[in-house]
N, C-alpha and C positions, 0 to 999 in steps of 0.2 A: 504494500500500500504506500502511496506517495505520501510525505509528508511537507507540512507546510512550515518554512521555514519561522525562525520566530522574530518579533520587530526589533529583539536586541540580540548586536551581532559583536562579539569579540574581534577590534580589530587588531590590536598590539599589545604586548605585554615585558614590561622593563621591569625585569628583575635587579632591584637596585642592592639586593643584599641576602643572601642565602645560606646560611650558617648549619651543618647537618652533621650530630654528635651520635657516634652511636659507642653501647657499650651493652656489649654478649653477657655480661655478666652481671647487669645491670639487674634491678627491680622495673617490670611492666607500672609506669605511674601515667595517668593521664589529666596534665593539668593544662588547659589552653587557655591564652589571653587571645583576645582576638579584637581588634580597631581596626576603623574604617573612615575615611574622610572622603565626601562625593563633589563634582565639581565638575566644569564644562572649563575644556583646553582654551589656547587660544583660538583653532581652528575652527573652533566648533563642537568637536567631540566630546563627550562624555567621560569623565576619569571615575576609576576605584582605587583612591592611596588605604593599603591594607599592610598591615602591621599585626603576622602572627609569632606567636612566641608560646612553643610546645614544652614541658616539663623546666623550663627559663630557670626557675629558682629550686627547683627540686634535687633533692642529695642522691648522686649516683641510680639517677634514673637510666631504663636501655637505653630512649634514645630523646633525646634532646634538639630543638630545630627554631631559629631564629629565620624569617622571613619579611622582607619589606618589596613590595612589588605595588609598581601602577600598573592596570586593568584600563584600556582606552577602548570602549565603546563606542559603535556605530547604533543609534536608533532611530527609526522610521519619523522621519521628520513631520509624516502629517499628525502624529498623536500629537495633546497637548502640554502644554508643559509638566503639569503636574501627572500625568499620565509616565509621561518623558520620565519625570523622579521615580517614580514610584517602579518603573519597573527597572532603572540603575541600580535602586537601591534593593530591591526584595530580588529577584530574578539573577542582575548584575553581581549579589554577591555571594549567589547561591552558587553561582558559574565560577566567582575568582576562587571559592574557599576548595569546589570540586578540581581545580587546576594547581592549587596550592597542596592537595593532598597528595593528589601526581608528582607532581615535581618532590616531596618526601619520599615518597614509594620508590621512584626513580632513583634518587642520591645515594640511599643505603645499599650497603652491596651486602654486608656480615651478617643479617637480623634474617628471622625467617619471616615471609610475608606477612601474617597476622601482628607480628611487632612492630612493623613499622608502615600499616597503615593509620593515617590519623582516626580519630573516632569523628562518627557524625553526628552534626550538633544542630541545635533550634536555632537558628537566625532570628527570629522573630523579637524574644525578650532583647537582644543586644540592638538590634533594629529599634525597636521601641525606645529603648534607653537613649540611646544615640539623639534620637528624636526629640526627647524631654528634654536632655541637655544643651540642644541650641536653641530651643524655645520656637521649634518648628511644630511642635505637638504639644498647643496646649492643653487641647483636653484627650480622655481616654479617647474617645471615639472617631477624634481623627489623628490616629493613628495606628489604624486599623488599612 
């Protein structure tokens, strides 16, 4: 069955910083920080500055992964702007965090596959949060 392509399209991805620790002998711990800043380039384009940081402060965890990468979005210009947001941000970072997980999977070479995928997580409350703090979302209901 054809599918139809979707109105946000990943056009480039600069990985500005990619730090990936592993240790075989390590304890399985799974603590993630995970931030996000959204914003329109100078061209036009849509960005995701995403700031992951995997077991970051934990004692002799397996594996350890410091991540800072822009996500430059291409989306269908006739939606509206808030339309525009709304699917950079929900959609947009559901797509960098699944590419952020890749490129861990990828770097490890020593871990056996189950340790060194990241876990899959709720965007939603970190979305929300993100939301309340710039005072983009003042009430609960719009930001939904």
């Amino acid at each position: 069955m054809k599918v139809k392509l979707s109105q946000l399209q990943v056009e480039h991805v600069i990985i500005k910083r990619c730090k990936v620790e592993e240790n075989i002998e390590g304890t399985h711990k799974q603590n993630l920080d995970l931030d996000f800043e959204a914003g329109i380039t100078e061209d036009g384009m849509h960005i995701l500055a995403i700031k992951l940081a995997y077991n970051r402060s934990s004692k002799k965890p397996v594996l350890k992964a410091e991540i800072e990468a822009d996500f430059i979005f291409k989306i269908d210009p006739d939606l509206s702007e808030e339309q525009k947001v709304k699917l950079l941000v929900y959609n947009g970072l559901a797509m960098a965090y699944g590419m952020l997980r890749g490129i861990v999977f990828q770097k490890c070479c020593i871990l056996p596959p189950n340790l060194r995928v990241l876990p899959g997580v709720n965007l939603l409350p970190l979305i929300k949060e993100k939301l309340k703090q710039k005072n983009s979302c003042p009430s609960e209901e719009q930001c939904r």
